[in-house]
C-alpha positions in Angstrom: 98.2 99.4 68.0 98.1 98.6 72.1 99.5 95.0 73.0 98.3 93.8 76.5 101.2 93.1 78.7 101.7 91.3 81.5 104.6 92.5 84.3 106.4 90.4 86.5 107.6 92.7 89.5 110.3 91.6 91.8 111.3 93.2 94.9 115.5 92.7 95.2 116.6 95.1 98.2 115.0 97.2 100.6 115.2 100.8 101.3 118.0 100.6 103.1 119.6 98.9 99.9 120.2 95.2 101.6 119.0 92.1 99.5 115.4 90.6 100.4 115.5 86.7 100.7 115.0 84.3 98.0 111.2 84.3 98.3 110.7 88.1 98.4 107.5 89.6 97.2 106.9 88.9 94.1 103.7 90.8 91.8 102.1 90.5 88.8 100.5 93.3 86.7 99.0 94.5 83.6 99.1 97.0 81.0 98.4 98.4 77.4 100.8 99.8 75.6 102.4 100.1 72.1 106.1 98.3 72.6 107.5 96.9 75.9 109.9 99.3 76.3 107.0 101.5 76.6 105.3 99.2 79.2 108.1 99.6 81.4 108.3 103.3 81.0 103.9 103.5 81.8 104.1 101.0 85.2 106.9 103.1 86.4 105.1 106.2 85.8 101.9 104.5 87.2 104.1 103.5 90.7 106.1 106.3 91.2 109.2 104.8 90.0 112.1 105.4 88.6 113.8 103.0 85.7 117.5 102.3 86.3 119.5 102.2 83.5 118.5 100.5 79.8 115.2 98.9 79.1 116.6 95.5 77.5 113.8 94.4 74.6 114.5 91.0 73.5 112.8 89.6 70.5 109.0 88.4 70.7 108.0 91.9 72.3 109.4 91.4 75.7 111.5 93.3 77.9 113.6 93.7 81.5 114.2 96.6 83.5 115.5 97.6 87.1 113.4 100.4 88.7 113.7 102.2 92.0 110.5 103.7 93.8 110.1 104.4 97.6 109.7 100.9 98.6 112.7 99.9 97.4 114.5 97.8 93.7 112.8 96.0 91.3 113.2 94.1 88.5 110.7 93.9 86.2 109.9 91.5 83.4 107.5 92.0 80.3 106.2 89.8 77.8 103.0 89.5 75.7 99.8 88.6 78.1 97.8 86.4 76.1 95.0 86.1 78.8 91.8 88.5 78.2 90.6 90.1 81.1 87.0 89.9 80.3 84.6 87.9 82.5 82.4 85.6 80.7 79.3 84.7 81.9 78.7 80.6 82.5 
């Protein structure tokens, strides 16, 4: 059964590898997926990147994860979205 998602992206160092300040880019996303782990392993796909290391899964269906991708390192952090995307007419 697919779970909605959301992803909290943050950019942590460059492409040269040197740290971003404290209030670097940060992104949110969404996906549909099965587990978290599996969330991880789709946006990476999706952006091109590359996961670093372990997927952590934490109880409650959420997750962390450092990926690499052109634009630099990320950490990213899944949990259940609750939110539907539907618009609803007033």
């Amino acid at each position: 059964m697919l779970m909605k998602f959301s992803i909290e992206q943050r950019h942590l160092t460059d492409t040269a590898g040197k740290p971003l300040p404290r209030d670097a880019d940060v992104s949110f996303h969404v996906c549909e997926a099965v587990s978290a782990g599996e969330a991880v392993s789709l946006y990476a796909r999706d952006t091109g990147a590359e996961v670093i290391g372990d997927v952590l899964k934490f109880p409650g269906f959420h997750a962390m994860a450092t990926m690499r991708n052109a634009g630099g390192v990320y950490t990213l952090q899944v949990s259940p979205a609750s939110a539907s995307l539907r618009l609803t007419p007033w």
